[in-house]
C-alpha beads as a LAMMPS data file, in Angstrom:
LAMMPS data file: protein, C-alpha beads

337 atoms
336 bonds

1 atom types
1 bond types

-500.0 500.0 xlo xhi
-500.0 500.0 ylo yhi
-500.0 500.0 zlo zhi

Masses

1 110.0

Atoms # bond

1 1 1 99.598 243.228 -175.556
2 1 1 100.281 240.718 -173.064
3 1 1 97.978 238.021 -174.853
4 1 1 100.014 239.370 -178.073
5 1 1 103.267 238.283 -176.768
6 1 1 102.109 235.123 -175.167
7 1 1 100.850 233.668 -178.508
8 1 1 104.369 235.102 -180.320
9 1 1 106.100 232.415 -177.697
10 1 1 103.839 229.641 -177.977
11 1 1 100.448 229.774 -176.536
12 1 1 97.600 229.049 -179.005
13 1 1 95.111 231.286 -180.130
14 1 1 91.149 230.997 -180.328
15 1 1 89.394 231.800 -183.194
16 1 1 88.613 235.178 -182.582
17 1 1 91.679 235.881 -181.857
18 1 1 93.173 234.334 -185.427
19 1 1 90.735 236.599 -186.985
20 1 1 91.632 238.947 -185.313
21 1 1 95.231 238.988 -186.504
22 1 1 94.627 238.135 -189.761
23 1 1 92.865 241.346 -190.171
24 1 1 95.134 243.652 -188.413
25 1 1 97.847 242.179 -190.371
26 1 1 95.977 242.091 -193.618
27 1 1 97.055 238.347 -194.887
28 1 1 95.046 235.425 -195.052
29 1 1 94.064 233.892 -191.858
30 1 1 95.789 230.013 -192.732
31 1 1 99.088 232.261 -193.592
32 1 1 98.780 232.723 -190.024
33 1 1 97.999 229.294 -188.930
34 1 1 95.784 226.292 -189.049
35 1 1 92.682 226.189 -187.065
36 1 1 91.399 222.523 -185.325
37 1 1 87.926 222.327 -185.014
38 1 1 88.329 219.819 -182.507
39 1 1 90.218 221.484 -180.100
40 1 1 89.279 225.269 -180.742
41 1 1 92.659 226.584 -180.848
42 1 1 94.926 227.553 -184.284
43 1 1 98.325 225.990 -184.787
44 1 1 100.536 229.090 -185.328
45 1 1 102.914 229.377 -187.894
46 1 1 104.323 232.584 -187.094
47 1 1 106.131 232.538 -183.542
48 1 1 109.026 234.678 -181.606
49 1 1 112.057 233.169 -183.108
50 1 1 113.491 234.392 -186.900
51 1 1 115.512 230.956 -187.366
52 1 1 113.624 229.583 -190.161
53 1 1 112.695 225.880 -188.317
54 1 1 110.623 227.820 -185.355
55 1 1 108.050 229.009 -187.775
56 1 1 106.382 225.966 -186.730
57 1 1 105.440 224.187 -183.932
58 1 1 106.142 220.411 -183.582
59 1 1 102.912 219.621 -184.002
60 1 1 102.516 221.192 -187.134
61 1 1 105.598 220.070 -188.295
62 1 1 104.514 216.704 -187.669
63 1 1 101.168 217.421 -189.958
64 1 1 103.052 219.130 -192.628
65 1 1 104.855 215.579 -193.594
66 1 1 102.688 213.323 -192.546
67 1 1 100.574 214.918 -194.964
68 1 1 102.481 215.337 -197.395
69 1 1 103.819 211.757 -197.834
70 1 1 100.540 210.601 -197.511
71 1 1 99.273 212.224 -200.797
72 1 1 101.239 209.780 -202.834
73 1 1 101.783 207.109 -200.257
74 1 1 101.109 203.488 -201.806
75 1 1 100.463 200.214 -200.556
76 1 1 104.787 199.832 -200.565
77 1 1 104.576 202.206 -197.819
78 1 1 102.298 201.109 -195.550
79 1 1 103.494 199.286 -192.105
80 1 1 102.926 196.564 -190.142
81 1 1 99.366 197.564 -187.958
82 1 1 99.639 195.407 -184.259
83 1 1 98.544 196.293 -180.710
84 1 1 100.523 195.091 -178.275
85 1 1 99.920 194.913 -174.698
86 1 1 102.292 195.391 -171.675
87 1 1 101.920 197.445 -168.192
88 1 1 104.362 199.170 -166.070
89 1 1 103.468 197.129 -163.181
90 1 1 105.200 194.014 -165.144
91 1 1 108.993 194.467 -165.885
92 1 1 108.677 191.018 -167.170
93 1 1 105.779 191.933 -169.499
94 1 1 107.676 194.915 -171.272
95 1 1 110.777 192.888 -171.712
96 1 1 108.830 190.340 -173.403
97 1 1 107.136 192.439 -175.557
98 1 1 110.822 194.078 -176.458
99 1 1 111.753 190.498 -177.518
100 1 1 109.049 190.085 -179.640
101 1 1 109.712 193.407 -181.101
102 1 1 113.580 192.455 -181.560
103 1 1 112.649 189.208 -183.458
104 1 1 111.059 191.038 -186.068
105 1 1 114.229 192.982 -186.551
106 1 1 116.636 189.944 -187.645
107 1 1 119.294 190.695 -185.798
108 1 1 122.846 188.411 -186.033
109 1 1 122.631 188.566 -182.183
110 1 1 118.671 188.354 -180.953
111 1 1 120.340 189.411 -177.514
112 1 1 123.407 191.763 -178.703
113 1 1 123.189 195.476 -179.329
114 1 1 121.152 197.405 -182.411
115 1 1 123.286 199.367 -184.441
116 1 1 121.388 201.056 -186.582
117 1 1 117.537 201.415 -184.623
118 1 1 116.244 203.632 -187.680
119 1 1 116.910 200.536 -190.222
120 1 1 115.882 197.860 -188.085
121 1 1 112.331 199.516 -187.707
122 1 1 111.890 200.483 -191.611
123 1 1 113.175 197.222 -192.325
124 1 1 110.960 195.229 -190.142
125 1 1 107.892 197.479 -191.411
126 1 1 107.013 198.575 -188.126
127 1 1 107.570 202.506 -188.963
128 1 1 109.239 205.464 -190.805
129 1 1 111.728 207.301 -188.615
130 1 1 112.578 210.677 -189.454
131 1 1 115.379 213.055 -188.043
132 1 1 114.314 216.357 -188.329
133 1 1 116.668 219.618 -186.968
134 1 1 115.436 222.511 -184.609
135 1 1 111.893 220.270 -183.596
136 1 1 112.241 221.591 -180.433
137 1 1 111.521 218.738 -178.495
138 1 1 112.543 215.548 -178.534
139 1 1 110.481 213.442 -180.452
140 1 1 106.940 212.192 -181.869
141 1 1 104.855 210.161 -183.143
142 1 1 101.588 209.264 -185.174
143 1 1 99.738 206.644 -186.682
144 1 1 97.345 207.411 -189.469
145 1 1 96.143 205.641 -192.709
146 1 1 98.414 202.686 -192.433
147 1 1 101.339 204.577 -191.763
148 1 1 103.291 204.769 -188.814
149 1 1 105.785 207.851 -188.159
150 1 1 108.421 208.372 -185.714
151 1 1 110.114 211.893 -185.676
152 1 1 113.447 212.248 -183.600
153 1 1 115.178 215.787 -182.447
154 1 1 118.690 215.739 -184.483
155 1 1 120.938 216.021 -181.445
156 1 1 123.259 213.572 -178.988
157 1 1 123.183 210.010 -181.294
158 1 1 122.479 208.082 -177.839
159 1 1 120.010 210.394 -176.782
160 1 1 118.306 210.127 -180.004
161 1 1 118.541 206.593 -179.815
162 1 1 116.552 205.914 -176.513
163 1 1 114.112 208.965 -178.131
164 1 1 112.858 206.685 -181.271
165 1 1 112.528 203.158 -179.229
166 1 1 110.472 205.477 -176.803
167 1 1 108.263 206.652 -179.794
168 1 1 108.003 203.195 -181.418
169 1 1 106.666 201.963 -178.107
170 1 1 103.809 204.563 -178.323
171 1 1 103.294 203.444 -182.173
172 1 1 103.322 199.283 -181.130
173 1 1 100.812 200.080 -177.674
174 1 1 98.833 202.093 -180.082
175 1 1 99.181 205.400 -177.889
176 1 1 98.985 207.390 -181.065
177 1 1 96.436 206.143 -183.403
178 1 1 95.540 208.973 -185.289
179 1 1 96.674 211.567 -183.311
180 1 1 99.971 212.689 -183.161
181 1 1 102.072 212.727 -179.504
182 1 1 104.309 215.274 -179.255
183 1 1 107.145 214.450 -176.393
184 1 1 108.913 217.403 -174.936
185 1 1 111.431 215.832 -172.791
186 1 1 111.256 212.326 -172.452
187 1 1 113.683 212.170 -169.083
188 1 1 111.098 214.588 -167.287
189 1 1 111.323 213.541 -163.180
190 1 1 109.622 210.432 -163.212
191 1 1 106.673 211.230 -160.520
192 1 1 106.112 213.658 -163.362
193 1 1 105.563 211.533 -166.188
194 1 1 102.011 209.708 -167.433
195 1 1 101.843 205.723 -166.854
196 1 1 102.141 205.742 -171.220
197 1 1 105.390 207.718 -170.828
198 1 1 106.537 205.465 -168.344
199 1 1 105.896 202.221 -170.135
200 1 1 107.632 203.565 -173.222
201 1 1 110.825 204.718 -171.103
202 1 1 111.250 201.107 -169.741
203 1 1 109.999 199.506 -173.469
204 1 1 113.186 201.786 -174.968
205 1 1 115.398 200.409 -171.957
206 1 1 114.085 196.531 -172.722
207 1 1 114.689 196.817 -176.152
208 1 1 118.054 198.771 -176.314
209 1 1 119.315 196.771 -173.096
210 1 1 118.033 193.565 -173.203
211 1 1 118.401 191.821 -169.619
212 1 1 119.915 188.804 -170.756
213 1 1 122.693 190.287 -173.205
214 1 1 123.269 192.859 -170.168
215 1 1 123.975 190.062 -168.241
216 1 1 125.963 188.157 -170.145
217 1 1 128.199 191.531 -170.879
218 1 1 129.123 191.674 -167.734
219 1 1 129.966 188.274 -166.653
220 1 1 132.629 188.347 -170.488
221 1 1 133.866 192.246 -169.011
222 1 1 134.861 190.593 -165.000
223 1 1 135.984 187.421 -167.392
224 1 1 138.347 189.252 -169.807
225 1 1 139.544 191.591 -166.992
226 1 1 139.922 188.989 -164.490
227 1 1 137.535 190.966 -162.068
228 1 1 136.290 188.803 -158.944
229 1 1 133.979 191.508 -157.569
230 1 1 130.351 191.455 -158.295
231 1 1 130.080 195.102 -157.869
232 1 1 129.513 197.942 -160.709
233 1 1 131.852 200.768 -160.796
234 1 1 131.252 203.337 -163.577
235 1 1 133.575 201.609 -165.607
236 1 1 131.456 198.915 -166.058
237 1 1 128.530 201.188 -166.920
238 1 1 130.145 203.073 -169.479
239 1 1 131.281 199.824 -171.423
240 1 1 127.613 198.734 -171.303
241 1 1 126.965 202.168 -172.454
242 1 1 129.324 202.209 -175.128
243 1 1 128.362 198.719 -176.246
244 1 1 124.260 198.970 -176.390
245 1 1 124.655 202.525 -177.823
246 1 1 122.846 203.945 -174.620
247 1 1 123.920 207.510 -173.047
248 1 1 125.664 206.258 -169.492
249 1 1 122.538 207.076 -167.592
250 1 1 120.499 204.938 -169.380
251 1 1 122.608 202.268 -169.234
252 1 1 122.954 202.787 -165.267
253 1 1 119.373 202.513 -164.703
254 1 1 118.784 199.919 -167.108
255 1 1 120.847 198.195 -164.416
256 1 1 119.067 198.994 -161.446
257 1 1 115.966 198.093 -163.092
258 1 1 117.065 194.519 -163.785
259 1 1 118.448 194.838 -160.209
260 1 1 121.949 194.373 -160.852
261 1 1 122.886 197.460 -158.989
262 1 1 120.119 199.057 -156.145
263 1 1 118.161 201.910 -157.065
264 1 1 119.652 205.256 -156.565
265 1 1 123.648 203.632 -156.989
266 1 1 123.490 205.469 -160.977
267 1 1 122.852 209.093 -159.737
268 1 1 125.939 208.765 -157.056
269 1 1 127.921 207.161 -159.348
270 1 1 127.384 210.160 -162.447
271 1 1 127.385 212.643 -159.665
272 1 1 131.192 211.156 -159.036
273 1 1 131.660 211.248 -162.576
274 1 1 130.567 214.655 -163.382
275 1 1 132.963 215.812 -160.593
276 1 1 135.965 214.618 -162.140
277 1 1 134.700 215.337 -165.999
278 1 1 132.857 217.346 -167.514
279 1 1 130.136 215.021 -168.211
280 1 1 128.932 211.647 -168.455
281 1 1 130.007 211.476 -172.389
282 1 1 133.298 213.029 -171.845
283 1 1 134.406 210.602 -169.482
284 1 1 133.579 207.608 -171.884
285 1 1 135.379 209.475 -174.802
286 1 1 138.525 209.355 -172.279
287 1 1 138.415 205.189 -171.976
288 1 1 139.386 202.981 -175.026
289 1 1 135.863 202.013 -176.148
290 1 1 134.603 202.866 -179.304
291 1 1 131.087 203.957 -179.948
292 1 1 128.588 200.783 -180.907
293 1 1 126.311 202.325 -183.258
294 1 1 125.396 203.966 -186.398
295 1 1 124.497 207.690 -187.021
296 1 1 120.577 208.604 -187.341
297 1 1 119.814 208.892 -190.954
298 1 1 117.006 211.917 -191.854
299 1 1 114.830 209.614 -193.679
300 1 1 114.687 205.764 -192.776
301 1 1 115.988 203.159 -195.672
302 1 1 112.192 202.955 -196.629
303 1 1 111.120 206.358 -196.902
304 1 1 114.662 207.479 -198.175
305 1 1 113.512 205.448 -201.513
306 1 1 110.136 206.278 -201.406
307 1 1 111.331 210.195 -201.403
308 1 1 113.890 209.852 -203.862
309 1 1 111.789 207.635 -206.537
310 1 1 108.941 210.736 -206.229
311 1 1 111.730 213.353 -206.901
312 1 1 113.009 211.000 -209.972
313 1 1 109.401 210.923 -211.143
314 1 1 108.832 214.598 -211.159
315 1 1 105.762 214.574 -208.781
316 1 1 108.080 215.839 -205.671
317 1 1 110.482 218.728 -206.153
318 1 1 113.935 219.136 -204.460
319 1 1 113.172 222.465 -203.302
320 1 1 109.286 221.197 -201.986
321 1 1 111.169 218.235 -199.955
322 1 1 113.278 220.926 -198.862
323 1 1 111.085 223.112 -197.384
324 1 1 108.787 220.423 -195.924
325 1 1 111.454 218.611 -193.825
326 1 1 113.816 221.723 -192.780
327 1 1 116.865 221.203 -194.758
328 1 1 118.526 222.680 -197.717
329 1 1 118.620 221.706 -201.243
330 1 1 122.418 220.100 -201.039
331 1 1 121.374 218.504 -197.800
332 1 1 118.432 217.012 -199.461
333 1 1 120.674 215.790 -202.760
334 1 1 123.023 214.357 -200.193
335 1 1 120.405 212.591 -197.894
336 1 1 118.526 210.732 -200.780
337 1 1 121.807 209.356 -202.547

Bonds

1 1 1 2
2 1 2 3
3 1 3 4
4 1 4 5
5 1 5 6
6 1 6 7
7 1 7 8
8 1 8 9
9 1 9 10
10 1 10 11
11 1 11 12
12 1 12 13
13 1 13 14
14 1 14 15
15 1 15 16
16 1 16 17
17 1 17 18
18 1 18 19
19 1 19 20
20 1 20 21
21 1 21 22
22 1 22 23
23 1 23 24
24 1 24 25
25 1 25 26
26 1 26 27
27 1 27 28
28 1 28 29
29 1 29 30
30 1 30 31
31 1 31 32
32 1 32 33
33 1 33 34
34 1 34 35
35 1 35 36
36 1 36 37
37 1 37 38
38 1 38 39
39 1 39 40
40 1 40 41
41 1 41 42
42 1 42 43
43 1 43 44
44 1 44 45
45 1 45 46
46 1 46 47
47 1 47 48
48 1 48 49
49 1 49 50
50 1 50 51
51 1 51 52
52 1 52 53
53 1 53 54
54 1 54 55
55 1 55 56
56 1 56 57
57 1 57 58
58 1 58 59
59 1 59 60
60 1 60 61
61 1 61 62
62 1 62 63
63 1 63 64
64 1 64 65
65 1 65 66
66 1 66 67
67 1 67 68
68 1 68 69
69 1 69 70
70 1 70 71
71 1 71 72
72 1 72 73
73 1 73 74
74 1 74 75
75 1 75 76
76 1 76 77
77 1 77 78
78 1 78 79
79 1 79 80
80 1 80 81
81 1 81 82
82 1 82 83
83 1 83 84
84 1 84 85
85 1 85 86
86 1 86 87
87 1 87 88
88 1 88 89
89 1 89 90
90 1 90 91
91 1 91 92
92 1 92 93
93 1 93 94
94 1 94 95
95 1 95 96
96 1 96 97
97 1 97 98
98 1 98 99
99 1 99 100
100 1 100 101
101 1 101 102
102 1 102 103
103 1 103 104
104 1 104 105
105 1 105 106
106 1 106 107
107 1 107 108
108 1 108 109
109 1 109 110
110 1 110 111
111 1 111 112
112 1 112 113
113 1 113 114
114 1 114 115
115 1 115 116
116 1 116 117
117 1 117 118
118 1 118 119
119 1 119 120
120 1 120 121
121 1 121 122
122 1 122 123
123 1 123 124
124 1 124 125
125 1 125 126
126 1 126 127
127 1 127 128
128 1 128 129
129 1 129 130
130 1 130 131
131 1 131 132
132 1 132 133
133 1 133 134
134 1 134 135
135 1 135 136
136 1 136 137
137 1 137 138
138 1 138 139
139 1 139 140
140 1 140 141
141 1 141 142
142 1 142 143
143 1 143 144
144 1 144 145
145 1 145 146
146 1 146 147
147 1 147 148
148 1 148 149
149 1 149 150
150 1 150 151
151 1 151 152
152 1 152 153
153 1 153 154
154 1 154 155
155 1 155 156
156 1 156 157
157 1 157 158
158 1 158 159
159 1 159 160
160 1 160 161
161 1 161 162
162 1 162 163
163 1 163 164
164 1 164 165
165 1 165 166
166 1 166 167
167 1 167 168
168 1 168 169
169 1 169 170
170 1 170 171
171 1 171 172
172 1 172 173
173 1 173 174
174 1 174 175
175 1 175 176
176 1 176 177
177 1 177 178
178 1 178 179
179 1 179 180
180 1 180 181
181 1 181 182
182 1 182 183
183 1 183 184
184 1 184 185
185 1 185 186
186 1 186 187
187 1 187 188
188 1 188 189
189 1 189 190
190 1 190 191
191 1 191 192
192 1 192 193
193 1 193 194
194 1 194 195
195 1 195 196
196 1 196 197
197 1 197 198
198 1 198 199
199 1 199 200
200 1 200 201
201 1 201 202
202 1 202 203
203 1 203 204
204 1 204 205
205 1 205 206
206 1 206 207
207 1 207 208
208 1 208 209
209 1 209 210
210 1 210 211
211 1 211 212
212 1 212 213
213 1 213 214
214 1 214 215
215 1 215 216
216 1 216 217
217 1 217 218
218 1 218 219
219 1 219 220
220 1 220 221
221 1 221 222
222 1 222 223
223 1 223 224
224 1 224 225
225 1 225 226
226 1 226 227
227 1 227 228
228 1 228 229
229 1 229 230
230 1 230 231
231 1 231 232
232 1 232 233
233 1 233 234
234 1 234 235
235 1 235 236
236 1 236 237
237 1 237 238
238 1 238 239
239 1 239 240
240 1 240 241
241 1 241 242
242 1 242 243
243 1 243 244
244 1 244 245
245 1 245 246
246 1 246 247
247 1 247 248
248 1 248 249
249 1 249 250
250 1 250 251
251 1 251 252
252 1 252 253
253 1 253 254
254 1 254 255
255 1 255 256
256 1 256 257
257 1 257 258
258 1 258 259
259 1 259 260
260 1 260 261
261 1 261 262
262 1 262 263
263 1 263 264
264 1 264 265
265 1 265 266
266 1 266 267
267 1 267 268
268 1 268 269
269 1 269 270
270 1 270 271
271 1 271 272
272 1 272 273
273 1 273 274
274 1 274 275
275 1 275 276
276 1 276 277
277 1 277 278
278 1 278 279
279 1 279 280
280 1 280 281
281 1 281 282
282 1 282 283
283 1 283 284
284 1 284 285
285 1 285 286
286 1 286 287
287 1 287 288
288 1 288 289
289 1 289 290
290 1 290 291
291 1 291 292
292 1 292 293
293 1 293 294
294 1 294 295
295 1 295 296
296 1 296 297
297 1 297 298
298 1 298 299
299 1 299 300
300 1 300 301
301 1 301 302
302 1 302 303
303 1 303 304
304 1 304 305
305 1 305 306
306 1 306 307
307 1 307 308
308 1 308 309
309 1 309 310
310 1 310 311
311 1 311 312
312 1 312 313
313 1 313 314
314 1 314 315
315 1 315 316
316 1 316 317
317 1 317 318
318 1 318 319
319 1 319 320
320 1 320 321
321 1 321 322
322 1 322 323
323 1 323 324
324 1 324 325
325 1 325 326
326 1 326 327
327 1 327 328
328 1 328 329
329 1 329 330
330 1 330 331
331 1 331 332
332 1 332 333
333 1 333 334
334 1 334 335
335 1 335 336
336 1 336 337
């Protein structure tokens, strides 16, 4: 029983034990879940939860469209294939890299702030970025046949933000060539994380915040407010927030990480903050600055046409597209228009 109920919230079964249900239950054993050869263990479909998006993990959420698009994938679809090579023991190698990555996004400002992240990577050809609802967890990733997929959490825009640059690092270091990664919480405590979640915490920071148009915000802020002071106040933090499209912790250690402030001035500063509000995003809602970004589409320009011209064509349903990516019918009407 206790095996039982740890497999209803999660844990994996062997093979035996898929079998097992299957024939207790008296369905087919891939109604149940999916079994990997490599690993030994089934991917359940069944779990704890009745809400209809916990039938399946991430991972197999991941695997169900990945799969499916790449049944009828062409050549159009395909994305740009590099390597690119950067370590956490280089700032100055990551923030390159971010450069490079920012040149192939044409922006009007190669330094200023990316509005919408999810074009600017379909448009460049780098990946597909899809916004899926109740993932439970905060993003993924894969790379497999020529495609490249990025799968983002539908929650906090600025959250969700930092959550597909973090993923497109893992795609551009090739971290997930043909193998999905599946990230839980991408702000884990630090000592925690791998050195590849590291490197694509500080690639998401480089690319969101570059150093230079950081820089060059704040010296126009203490110019158009007449500021002499060279020191940060969370007022300053929460314009760079506003203006990169970064939560307010992100932006305050992007700054100590380029050394502007010292390292450990951001968690005083939101501790301060959280005192007086009731969070970090509250606060910046109560100053005139308006939000410097666009909302997360589900499917990326790209895919949104390559999805739409298969429902036009007959060979995708409504109600198959549906099912596959979590949303209703009308939702799926409205997010192809």
């Amino acid at each position: 029983m206790e095996r039982l109920q740890s497999i209803s919230h999660g844990s994996s079964p062997n093979l035996g034990e898929l079998l097992a249900l299957g024939k207790y239950l008296r369905i087919p054993v891939d109604a149940i879940g999916e079994f990997d050869d490599g690993t030994g263990l089934a991917d359940m479909r069944l779990r704890s939860s009745s809400h209809p998006d916990m039938f399946y993990s991430a991972e197999m959420r991941v695997r169900l469209i990945t799969d499916f698009i790449l049944k009828e994938a062409g050549s159009d679809q395909r994305n740009i294939q590099i390597e690119m090579k950067a370590t956490t023991e280089s700032l100055r190698s990551i923030d390159d890299t971010s450069l490079v990555v920012r040149s192939l996004f044409h922006l009007d400002q190669e330094i200023g702030p990316i509005k919408s992240i999810s074009t600017a990577i379909s448009d460049s050809g780098l990946a597909h970025v899809i916004k899926l609802r109740g993932l439970g967890v905060d993003g993924a990733c894969v790379s497999i046949e020529g495609l490249n997929f990025i799968f983002v959490s539908a929650q906090y825009v600025p959250r969700m933000r930092f959550t597909v640059a973090h993923e497109l690092a893992h795609v551009i270091f090739g971290h997930c060539r043909n193998r999905p990664i599946i990230d839980e919480d991408i702000f884990e405590y630090e000592s925690d994380m791998a050195d590849d979640e590291k490197l694509s915490n500080t690639f998401a920071s480089c690319l969101l915040m570059p150093a230079l148009g950081v820089a060059r915000f704040i010296s126009r802020f203490k110019e158009l407010f007449d500021q002499k002071s060279d020191s940060i106040s969370s007022i300053e933090i929460a314009y760079i927030a506003r203006f990169f499209g970064s939560s307010f912790e992100a932006a305050g250690n992007r700054l100590e990480q380029i050394q502007v402030i010292d390292r450990g001035v951001t968690a005083g500063i939101l501790a301060e903050v959280r005192r007086n509000f009731e969070s970090a995003e509250a606060y910046m809602r109560s100053l005139p600055v308006k939000e410097n970004y666009d909302e997360i589409p589900v499917l990326s320009s790209g895919l949104k046409r390559f999805v739409k011209s298969k429902i036009e064509d007959g060979q995708y349903s409504v109600s198959r597209v549906a099912n596959i990516f979590g949303y209703t019918v009308n939702e799926v009407y409205e997010f192809i228009r």
